[in-house]
Every structure is written in C-alpha cells, then in structure tokens.
C-alpha positions, 0 to 999 in steps of 0.5 A: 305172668305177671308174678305175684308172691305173698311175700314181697321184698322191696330193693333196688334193681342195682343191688340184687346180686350184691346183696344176695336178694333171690336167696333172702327170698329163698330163704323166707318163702315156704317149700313151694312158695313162689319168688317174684320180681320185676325190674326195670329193663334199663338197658333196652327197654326204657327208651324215656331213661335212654333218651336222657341219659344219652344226650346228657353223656353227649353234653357230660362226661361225667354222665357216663359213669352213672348211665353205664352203672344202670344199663351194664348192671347184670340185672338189666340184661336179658336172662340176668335177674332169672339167674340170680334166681337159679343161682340162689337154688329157685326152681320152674324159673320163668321170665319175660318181658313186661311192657308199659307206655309212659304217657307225657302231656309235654316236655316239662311233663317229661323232665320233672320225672328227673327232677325229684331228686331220686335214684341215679337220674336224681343224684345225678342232677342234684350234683349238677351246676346250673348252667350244665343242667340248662345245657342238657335240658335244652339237648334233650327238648330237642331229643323229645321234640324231634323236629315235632312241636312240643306235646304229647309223647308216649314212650316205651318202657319194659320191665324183666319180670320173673318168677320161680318156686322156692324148693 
C-alpha cells in the first residue's frame, strides 16, 4: 500500500464512525472508485503520545478521560477503521499497519509538539495550571530520558492505513 484516492477527505480520526466518514466517502466516489485513510494507531503505535499521556494520568486524574478517548476510540484498534469501511458497503477492503520514526534533537524538541495548542494533547494542556503543567513536564523528561543524558531520541509511530473500492 500505502493508499491513494483522488478524492480526499480530511477528518478527525476520532469522528469517523460518528459521523459516518466511510459512507460519505462512499457515496462521492464513482463505482470502482478506491476510498483510502490512514489514522494514527493511538492505542499501540505511537509510543511519543503514549509516553506523555501515561505519566500525565500518572500526575492527573484528570488525564485519564482524555487519554482513554484516544486510545479506546474503535477507530484506533486493530480492524476498527477497516470495518467502518465494510459497514459503510466498501468493498476489496485491506489494511495494514504503516510505521514512521519521529525524530527528536531533545526533550524540549519533544515536548513543543504538545504545546501547539492542537487536538486532545492541545486542549488538554491549555486547561492545565502552571504548576500542574511543570509537574508532568518534569515526569515526563524523566519518561524521555530514562537514566540517559538528554538528547537525541527517535520514536515509533504507526498508523492503520486502509483502503477498499467503492461498488
């Protein structure tokens, strides 16, 4: 693989069965036509979130709601993006797992990728005070570090990525 379509929908990995994204696809593709996405594998595959949101439920509570939305969303689980495509009526469904490394000169080079503002890791640290904030950091310099100087790091991050073909 990796799939290509020449219609190309962008969404949310979390919203693509509650907002019916395979059969919108469905629908707008001619007979024939192949539907593609790829989705970050939240659940297994992506070890940078992993790390992070781990140690900040270890620190937060409150952490948990948003990590466990990520990593227990059907969309994340191995086989659940490939049936929103069979549900949706897609045929020739395949799927497998794409893995990319994400490359880190150092901690701080790691941690501004949370710090944008963006998605649940985004929002998550925007509601957070200060001091809470401060608090995970360290933990998770630690997480990064493990028992090595600061540096260079690079991390695993998988993605499911499926196709199938409009009937």
């Amino acid at each position: 693989m990796p799939p290509t379509a020449p219609h190309v929908r962008r969404t949310r990995s979390t919203t693509w069965k509650q907002n019916g994204n395979a059969a919108v696809c469905r629908r707008v593709t001619r007979p024939g036509g192949t539907v593609a996405a790829v989705v970050w594998d939240s659940r297994g595959g992506l070890v940078f979130q992993r790390m992070m949101w781990d140690t900040a439920v270890a620190i937060d509570p409150n952490a948990r709601a948003a990590r466990d939305s990520l990593f227990a969303n059907p969309v994340a689980i191995p086989g659940g993006l490939a049936g929103f495509f069979r549900d949706a009526g897609l045929e020739n469904v395949e799927a497998q797992s794409v893995t990319i490394r994400m490359d880190y000169d150092n901690f701080e080079d790691y941690w501004q990728s949370f710090q944008g503002g963006q998605g649940p890791v985004g929002v998550y640290f925007t509601n957070l005070t200060p001091e809470l904030s401060a608090r995970i950091k360290e933990a998770v310099r630690n997480a990064y570090c493990s028992g090595s100087p600061d540096g260079p790091r690079s991390l695993a991050a998988s993605a499911w990525a499926v196709r199938g073909k409009a009937p």
